[in-house]
C-alpha positions as a printed NumPy array, in Angstrom:
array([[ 202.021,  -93.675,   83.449],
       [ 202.6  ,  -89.93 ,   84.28 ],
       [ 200.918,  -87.295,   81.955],
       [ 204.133,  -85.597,   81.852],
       [ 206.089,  -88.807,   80.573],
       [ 203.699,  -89.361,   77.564],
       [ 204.422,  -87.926,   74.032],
       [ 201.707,  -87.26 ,   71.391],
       [ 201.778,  -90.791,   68.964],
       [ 203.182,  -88.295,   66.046],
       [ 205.98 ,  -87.59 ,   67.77 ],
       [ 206.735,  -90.847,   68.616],
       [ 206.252,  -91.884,   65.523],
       [ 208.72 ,  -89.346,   63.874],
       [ 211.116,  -90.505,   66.536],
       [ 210.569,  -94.085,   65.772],
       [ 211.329,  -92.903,   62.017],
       [ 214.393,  -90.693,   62.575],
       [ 215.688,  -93.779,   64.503],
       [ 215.327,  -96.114,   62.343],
       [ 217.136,  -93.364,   59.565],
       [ 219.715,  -93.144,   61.836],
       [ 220.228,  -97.123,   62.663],
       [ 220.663,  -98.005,   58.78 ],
       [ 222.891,  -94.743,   58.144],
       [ 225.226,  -96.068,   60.572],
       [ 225.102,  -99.195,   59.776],
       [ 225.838,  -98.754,   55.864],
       [ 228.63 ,  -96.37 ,   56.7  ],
       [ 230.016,  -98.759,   59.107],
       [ 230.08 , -101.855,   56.123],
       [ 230.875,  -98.415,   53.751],
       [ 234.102,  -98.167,   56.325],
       [ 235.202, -101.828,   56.803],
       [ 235.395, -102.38 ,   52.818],
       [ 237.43 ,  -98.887,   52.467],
       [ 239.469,  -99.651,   55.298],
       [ 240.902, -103.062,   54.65 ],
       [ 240.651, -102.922,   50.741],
       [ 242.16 ,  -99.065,   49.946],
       [ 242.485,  -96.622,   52.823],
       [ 245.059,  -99.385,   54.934],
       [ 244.675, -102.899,   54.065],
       [ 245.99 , -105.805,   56.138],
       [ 246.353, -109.454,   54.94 ],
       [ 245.572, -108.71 ,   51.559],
       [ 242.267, -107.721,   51.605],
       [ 240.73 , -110.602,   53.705],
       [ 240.003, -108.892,   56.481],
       [ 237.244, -106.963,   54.062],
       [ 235.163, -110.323,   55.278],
       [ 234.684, -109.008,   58.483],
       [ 231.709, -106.568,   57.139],
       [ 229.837, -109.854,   56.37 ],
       [ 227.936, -109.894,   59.993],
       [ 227.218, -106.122,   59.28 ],
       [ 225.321, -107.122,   55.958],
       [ 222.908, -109.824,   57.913],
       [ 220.635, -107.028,   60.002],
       [ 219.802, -105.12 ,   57.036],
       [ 216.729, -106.803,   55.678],
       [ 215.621, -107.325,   59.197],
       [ 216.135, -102.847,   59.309],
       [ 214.234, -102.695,   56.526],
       [ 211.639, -104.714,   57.406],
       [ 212.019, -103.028,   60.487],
       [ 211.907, -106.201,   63.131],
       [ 212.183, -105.258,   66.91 ],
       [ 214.409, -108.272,   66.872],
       [ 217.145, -107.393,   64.352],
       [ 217.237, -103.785,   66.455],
       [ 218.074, -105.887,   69.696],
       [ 220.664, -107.866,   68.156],
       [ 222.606, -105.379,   66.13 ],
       [ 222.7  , -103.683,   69.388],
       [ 224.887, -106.448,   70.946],
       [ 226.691, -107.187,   67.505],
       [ 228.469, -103.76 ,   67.369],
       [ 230.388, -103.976,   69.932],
       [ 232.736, -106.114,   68.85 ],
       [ 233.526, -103.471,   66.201],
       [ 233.333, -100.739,   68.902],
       [ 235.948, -103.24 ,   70.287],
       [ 237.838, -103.813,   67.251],
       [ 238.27 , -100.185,   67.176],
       [ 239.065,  -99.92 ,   70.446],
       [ 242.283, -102.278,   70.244],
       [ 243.055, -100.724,   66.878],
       [ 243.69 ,  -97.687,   67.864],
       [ 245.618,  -98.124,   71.05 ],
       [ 247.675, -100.975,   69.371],
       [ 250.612,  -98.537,   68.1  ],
       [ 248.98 ,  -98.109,   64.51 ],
       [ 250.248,  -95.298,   62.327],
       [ 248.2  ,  -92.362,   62.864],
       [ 246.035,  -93.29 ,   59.496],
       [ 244.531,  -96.565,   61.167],
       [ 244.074,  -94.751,   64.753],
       [ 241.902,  -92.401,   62.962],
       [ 239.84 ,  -94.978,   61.03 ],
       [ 239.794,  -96.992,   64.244],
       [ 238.114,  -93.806,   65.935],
       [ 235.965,  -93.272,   63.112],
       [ 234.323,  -97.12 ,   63.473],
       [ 234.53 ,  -96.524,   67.162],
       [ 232.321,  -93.104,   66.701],
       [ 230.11 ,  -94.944,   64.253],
       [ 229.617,  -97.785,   66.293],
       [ 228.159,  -95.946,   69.131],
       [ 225.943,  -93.917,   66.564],
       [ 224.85 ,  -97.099,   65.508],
       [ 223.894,  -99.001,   68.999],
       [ 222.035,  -95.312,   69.977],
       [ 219.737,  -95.887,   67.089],
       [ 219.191,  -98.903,   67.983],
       [ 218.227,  -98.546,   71.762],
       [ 216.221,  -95.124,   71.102],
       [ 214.394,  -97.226,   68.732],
       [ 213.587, -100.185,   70.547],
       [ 212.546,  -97.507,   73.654],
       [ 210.485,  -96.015,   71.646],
       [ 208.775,  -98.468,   70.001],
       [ 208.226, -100.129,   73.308],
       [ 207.08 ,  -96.491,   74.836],
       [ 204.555,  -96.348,   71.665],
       [ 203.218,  -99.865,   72.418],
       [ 202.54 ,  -99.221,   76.007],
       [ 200.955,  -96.013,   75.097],
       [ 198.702,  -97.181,   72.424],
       [ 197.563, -100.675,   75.155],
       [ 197.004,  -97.991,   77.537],
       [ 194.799,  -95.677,   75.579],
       [ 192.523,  -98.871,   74.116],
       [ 192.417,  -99.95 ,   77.941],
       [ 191.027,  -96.233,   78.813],
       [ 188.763,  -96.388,   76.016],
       [ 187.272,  -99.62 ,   76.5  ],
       [ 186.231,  -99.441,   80.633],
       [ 183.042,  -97.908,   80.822]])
C-alpha cells in the first residue's frame, strides 16, 4: 500500500463515524418522507402505500449496531426507491409529487453514498490496521 494512500486511523475513524451519521440521517428521512408522502403531503390508495417504508425500517438495528452487512444491503435496497422516484416523477404527476419524487430520489443517493464510503472505509481501516500488526510483528 502506497504511503500516500494511507490516512492516520483517527481520521478514518471520524470518517467511518460521519458515515455512519450520514447513512441513518438518510435513511430516517427517507421512512420520515414515505409516511409524509403517502399519508398527508399526496396520498394514493388511501394511505396503503405508507407500507412501502416497512423495508426501510428493517436495516436500522443492523445501523445501529453498525453491521458491515446491513451497510451492503441497504446499499442495493435503495434503489428501488431511487427507482420509485425515478418513475414518479417522469410519470406526468402534478408538480407536488415530481418534487417529492426528486426529493426521495436526492435522498436515496445520499443514502447509498453513506453506505459505500462506509463500507470503503471500514474495509480501508481493516487493511490498514492487518498491515501495521504484520509490520510490527516481522522481526
Amino acid at each position: 500500500m502506497n504511503a500516500r494512500h494511507t490516512l492516520p486511523a483517527h481520521a478514518i475513524q471520524t470518517h467511518v463515524r460521519l458515515s455512519r451519521r450520514l447513512t441513518v440521517a438518510s435513511l430516517l428521512a427517507l421512512i420520515a418522507l414515505g409516511l409524509a408522502w403517502e399519508l398527508w403531503l399526496a396520498p394514493i390508495g388511501g394511505g396503503t402505500l405508507a407500507l412501502k417504508v416497512l423495508p426501510l425500517c428493517l436495516p436500522l438495528a443492523g445501523l445501529l449496531k453498525n453491521r458491515m452487512y446491513t451497510y451492503r444491503w441497504l446499499s442495493l435496497l435503495v434503489w428501488l426507491y431511487i427507482l420509485e422516484g425515478l418513475v414518479r416523477a417522469t410519470s406526468g404527476e402534478p408538480a407536488r409529487v415530481v418534487m417529492l419524487a426528486v426529493a426521495e430520489i436526492l435522498l436515496g443517493l445520499l443514502l447509498f453514498t453513506g453506505c459505500v464510503l462506509h463500507i470503503r472505509l471500514r474495509l480501508r481501516d481493516a487493511r490498514q490496521t492487518r498491515a501495521s500488526e504484520t509490520a510490527s510483528t516481522k522481526p
